[in-house]
C-alpha positions as CSV (number, residue, x, y, z in Angstrom):
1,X,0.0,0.0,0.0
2,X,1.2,3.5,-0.9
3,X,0.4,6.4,1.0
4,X,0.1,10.8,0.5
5,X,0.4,12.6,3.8
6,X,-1.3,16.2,3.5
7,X,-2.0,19.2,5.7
8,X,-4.5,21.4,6.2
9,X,-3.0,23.8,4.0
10,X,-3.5,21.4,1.5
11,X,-7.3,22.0,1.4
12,X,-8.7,24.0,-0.9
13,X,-12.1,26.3,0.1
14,X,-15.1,24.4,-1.8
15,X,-18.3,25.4,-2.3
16,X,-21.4,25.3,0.7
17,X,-18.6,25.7,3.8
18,X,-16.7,22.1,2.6
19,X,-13.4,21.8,1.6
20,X,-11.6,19.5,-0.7
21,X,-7.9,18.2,-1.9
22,X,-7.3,17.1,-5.5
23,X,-5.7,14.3,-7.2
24,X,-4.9,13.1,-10.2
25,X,-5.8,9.5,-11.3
26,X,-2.0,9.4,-12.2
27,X,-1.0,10.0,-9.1
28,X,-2.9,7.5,-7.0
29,X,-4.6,5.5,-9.8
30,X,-8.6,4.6,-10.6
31,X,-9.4,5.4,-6.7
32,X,-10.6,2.2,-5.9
33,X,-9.6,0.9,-2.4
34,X,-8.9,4.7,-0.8
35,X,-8.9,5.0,2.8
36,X,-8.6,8.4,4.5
37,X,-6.6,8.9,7.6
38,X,-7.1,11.6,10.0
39,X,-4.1,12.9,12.5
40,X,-5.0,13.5,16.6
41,X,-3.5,15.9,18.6
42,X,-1.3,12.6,19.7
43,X,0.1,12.3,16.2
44,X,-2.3,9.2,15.7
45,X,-4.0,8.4,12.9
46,X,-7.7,7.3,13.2
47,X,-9.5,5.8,10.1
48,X,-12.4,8.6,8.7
49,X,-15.1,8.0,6.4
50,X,-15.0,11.3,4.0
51,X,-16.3,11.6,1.3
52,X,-14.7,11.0,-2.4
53,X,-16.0,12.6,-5.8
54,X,-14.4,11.8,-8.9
55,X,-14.7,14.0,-11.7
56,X,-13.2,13.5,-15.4
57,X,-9.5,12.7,-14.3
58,X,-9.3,14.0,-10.9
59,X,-10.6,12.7,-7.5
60,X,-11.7,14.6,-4.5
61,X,-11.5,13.9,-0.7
62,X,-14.1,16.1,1.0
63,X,-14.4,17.1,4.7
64,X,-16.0,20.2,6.3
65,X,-12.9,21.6,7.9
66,X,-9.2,21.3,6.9
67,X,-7.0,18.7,8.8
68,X,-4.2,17.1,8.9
69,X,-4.0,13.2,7.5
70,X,-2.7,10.7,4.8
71,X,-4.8,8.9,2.1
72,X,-3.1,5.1,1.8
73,X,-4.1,3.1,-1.7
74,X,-2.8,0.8,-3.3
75,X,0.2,1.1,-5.5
């Protein structure tokens, strides 16, 4: 399994108060088999269920607030 850590700067200011980060298929393939990860104050990650839109070649992860976290799939 492969992995892409982000931060909340990563988020980009969506529409309706959500925010989203952007991928390329390239980068992480067809999306299939994506799980989200979201850091604690600890430096723990906890398993999230956010939300994932794909749109022509790009795929969204989708929260309501920016955070810190890692999206693992397979490589």
């Amino acid at each position: 399994m492969a992995q892409k850590n982000f931060t909340k700067e990563d988020f980009e200011d969506g529409s309706f108060g959500r925010y989203h980060i952007e991928y390329k298929k390239g980068e992480i393939g067809e999306g299939s088999n994506l799980i989200v990860e979201k850091k604690d104050q600890s430096d723990k990650y906890e398993v999230v269920q956010a939300e994932i839109k794909r749109q022509d070649d790009s795929i969204f992860i989708v929260w309501s607030e920016p955070f810190d976290g890692r999206l693992i799939f397979e490589d």
